[in-house]
C-alpha positions as CSV (number, residue, x, y, z in Angstrom):
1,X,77.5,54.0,106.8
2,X,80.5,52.7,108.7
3,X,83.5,54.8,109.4
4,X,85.6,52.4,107.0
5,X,83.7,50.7,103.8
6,X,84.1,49.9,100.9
7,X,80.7,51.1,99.3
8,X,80.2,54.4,97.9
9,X,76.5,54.6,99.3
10,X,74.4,52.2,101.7
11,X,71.9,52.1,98.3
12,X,75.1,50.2,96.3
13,X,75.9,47.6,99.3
14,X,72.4,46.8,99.2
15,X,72.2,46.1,95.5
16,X,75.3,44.2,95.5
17,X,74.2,42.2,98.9
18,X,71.2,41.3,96.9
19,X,72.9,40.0,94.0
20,X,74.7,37.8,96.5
21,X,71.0,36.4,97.8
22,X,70.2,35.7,94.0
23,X,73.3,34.1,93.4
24,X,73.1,31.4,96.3
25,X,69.8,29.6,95.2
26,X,71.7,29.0,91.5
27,X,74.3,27.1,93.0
28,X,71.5,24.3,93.9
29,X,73.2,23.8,97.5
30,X,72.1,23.9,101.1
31,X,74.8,26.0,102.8
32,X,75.2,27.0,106.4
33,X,76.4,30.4,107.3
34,X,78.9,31.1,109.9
35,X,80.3,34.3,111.2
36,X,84.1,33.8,112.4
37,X,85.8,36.0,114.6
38,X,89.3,36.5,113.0
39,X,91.7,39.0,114.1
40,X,91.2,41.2,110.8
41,X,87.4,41.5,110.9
42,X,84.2,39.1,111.2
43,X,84.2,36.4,108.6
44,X,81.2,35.2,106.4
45,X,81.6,31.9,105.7
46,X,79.4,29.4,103.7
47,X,79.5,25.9,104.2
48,X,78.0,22.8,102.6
49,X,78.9,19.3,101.5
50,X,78.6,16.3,103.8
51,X,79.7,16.8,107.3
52,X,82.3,13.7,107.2
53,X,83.9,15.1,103.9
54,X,87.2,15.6,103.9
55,X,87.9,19.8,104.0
56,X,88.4,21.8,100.9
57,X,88.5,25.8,101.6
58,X,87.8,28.1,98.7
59,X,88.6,31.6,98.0
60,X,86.7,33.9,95.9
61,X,88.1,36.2,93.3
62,X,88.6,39.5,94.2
63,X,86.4,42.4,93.2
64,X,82.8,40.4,92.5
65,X,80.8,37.9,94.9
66,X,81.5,34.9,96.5
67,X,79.1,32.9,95.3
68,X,79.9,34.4,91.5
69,X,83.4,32.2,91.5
70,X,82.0,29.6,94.4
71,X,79.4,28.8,91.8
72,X,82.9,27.1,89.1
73,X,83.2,24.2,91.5
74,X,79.3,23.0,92.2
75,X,80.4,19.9,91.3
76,X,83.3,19.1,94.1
77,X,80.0,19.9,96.7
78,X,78.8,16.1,97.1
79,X,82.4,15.1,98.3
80,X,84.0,17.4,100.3
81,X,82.9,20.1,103.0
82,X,83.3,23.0,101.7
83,X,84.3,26.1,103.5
84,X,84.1,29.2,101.3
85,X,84.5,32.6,103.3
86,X,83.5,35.7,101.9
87,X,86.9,37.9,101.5
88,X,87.7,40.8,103.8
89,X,87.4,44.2,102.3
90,X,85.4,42.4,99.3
91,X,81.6,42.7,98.4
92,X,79.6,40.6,100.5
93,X,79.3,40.1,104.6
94,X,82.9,40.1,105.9
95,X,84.5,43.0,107.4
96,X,85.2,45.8,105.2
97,X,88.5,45.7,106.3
98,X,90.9,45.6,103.8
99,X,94.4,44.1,104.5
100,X,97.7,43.8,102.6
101,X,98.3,41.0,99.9
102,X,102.1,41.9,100.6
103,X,102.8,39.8,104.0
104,X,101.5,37.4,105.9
105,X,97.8,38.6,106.5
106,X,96.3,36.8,104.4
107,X,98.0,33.7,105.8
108,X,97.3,34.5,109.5
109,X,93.4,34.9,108.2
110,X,93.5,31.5,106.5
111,X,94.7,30.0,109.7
112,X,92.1,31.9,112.0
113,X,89.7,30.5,109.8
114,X,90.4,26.9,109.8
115,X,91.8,27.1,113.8
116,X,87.9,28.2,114.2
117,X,86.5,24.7,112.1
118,X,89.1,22.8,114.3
119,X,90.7,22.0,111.0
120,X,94.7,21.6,111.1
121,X,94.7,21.6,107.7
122,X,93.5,21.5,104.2
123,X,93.0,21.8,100.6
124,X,92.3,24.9,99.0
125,X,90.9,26.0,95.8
126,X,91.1,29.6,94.7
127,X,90.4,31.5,91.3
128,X,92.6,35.0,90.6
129,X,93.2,36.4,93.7
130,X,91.8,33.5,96.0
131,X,95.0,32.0,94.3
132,X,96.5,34.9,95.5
133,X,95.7,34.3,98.9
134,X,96.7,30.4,98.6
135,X,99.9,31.4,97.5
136,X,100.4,33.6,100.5
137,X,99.4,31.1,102.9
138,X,102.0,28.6,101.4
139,X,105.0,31.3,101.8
140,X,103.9,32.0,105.7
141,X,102.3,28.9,107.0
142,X,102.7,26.3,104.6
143,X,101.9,23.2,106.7
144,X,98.0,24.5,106.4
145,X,97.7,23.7,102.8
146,X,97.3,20.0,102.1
147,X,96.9,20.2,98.7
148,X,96.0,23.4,96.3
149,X,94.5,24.2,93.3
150,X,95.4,27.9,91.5
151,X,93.3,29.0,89.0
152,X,93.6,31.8,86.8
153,X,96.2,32.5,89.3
154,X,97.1,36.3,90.5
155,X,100.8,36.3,92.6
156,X,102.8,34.2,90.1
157,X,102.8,36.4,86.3
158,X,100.7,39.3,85.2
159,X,99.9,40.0,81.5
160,X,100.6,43.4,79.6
161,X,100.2,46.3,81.2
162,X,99.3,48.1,77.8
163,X,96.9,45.5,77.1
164,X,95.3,46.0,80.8
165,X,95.1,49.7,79.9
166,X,93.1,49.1,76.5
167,X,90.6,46.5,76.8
168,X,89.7,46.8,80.6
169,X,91.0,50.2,82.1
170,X,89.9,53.1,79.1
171,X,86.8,51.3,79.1
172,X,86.1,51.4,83.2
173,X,87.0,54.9,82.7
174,X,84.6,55.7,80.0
175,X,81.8,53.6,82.2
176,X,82.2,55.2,85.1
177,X,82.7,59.0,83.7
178,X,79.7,58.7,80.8
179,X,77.9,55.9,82.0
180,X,79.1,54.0,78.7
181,X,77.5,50.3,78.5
182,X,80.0,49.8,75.6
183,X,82.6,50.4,78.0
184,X,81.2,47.6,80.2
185,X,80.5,45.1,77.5
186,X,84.2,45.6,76.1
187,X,85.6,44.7,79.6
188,X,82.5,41.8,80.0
189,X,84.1,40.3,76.7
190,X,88.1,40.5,77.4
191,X,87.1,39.0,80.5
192,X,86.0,36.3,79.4
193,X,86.1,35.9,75.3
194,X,82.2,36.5,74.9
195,X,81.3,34.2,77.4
196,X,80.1,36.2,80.4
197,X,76.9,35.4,82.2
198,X,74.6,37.9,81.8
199,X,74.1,37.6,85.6
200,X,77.9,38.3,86.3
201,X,77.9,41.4,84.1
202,X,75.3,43.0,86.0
203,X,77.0,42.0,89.2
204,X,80.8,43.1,87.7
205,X,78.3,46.4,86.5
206,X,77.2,47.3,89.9
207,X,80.1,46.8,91.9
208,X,81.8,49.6,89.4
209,X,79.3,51.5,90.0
210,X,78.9,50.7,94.1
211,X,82.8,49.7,95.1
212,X,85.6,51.5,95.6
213,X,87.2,48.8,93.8
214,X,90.5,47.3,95.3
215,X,93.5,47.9,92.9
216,X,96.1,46.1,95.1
217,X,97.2,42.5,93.5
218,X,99.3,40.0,96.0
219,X,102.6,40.2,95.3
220,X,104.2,38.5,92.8
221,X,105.5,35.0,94.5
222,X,109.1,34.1,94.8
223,X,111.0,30.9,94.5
224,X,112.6,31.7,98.1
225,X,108.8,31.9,100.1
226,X,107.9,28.4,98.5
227,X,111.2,26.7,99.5
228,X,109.1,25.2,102.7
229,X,105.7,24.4,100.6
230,X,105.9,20.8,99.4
231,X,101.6,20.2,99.0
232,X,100.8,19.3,96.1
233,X,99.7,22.1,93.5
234,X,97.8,21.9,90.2
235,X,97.8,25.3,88.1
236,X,95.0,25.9,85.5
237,X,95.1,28.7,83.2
238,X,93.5,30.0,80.6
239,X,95.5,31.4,76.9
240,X,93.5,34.4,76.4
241,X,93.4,36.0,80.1
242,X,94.0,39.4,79.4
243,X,95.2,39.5,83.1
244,X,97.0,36.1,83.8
245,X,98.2,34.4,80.3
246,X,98.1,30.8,81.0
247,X,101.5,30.3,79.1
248,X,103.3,32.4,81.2
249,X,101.7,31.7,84.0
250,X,102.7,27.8,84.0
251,X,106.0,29.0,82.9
252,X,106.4,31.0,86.2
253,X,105.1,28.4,87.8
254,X,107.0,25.5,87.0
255,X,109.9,27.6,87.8
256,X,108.9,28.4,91.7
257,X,106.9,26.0,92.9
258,X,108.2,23.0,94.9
259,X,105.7,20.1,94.2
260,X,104.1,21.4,90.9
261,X,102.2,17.9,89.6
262,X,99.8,19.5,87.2
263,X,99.7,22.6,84.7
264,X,97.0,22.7,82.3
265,X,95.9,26.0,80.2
266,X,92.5,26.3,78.4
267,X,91.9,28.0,75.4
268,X,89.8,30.9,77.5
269,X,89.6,33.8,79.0
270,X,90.0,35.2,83.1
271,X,86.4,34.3,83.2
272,X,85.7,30.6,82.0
273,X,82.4,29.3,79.5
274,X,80.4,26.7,81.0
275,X,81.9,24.2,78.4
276,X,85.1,24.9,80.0
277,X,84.1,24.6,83.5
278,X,83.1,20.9,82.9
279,X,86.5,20.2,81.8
280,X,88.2,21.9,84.7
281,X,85.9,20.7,87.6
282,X,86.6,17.1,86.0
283,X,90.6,17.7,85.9
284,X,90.3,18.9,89.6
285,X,88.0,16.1,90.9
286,X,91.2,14.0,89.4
287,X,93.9,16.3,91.1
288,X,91.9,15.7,94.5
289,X,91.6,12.1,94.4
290,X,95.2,11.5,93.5
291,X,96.5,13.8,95.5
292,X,94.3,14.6,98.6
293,X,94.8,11.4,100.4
294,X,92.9,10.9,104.3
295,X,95.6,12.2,106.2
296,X,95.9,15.1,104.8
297,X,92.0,16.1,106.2
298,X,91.5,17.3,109.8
């Protein structure tokens, strides 16, 4: 093992790894895998889509795979090239560095990134905490987001605390401590109102069981960091997230952010169904070609 990781044995990294193998083949795509140097740790990055599309960068959720969250937007592939690097200090191939959602790391990674794919800049997608990362980008270095899409957004409005505690925390506890697949299944189904892929619940089981999980959310976004981010921004939500209610998360939303031209909430959970999924790829497809015009690509 490394000096720093994020795995508790090389056994768990290579289950997980494996999971992320599995994973690629579902998403029906031909990717290209590139290792970028950036100044917080090598990057895994996957790329697909035609070589002429117009850039779209997309950040993984925090705490699970890349291709796990990637998988969401298989439809936007025949249009745009997409760029979707595997998160520092997450499961998968990138350093196991792990960096502050506080300041502007994540924003200065986002710009190594693209600076490397000679792109100036872009659109980004992100689910949970790849919104989190979006959202830091657009407080430090706001001229690299063309247009955005949050999703299930972490960095604008978390849920209850006591809720947190009860369906998803007690339970870890109990599944880590005794092993409990109850435990697991209880956190499986607040995730994502009895909807999870059986697939993903192995994955979310393993890296319990592998990860020394990262607890750190990006900090909650003011009006203030935004007051240079003018990109256009679509927010989609879902009701039931027992971590990001979509209600209040619009809310928060429509109150801080600058060039807000689409808020939508789903009646779902932090993990979407497949029925929902259609909807939202179409919405964003619509968001894109309103509002990602040809000079805003590299």
């Amino acid at each position: 093992m490394s000096v720093q990781t994020i795995y508790t044995s090389e056994e768990g990294k290579r289950r997980i790894l494996n999971y992320y193998e599995a994973y690629l083949p579902l998403i029906k795509v031909e990717f290209e895998r590139v290792y970028v140097d950036t100044r917080f740790g090598i990057t895994h990055t996957l790329v697909a889509g035609p070589v002429e599309g117009k850039p779209l960068f997309i950040f993984q959720g925090g705490n699970c795979i890349n291709p796990m969250t990637l998988s969401w937007f298989s439809s936007l592939f025949e249009e745009y090239r997409i760029y979707a690097p595997d998160t520092i200090g997450n499961p998968g191939y990138s350093a196991e560095t792990r960096v502050s959602a506080k300041d502007d790391s994540y924003a200065l990674w986002v710009a190594d990134l693209m600076n490397h794919f000679g792109i100036e800049k872009s659109a980004c997608i992100g689910p949970s905490y790849g919104a989190g990362i979006i959202l830091r980008t657009a407080a430090y270095m706001p001229e690299k987001i063309a247009c955005s899409v949050l999703m299930a957004p972490s960095g604008l409005q978390m849920g209850s605390k006591l809720k947190m505690v009860q369906k998803i925390l007690l339970p870890l506890i109990r599944f880590q401590l005794f092993s409990d697949k109850r435990g697991l299944q209880k956190i499986a189904d607040a995730m994502s109102l009895n909807s999870m892929k059986e697939i993903d619940r192995q994955i979310i089981e393993d890296i319990f069981t592998h990860v020394d999980l990262s607890h750190e959310m990006p900090k909650r976004t003011e009006k203030k960091e935004l007051a240079q981010y003018t990109s256009p921004t679509m927010v989609l939500a879902g009701t039931e997230d027992i971590f990001f209610p979509g209600d209040q998360v619009v809310a928060r939303a429509e109150a801080i952010i600058p060039n807000l031209v689409a808020a939508t909430t789903y009646p779902m959970g932090h993990f979407p169904s497949d029925a929902y999924l259609q909807k939202m790829n179409d919405d964003i497809k619509q968001f894109l070609s309103e509002h990602y015009s040809f000079s805003c690509g590299d």
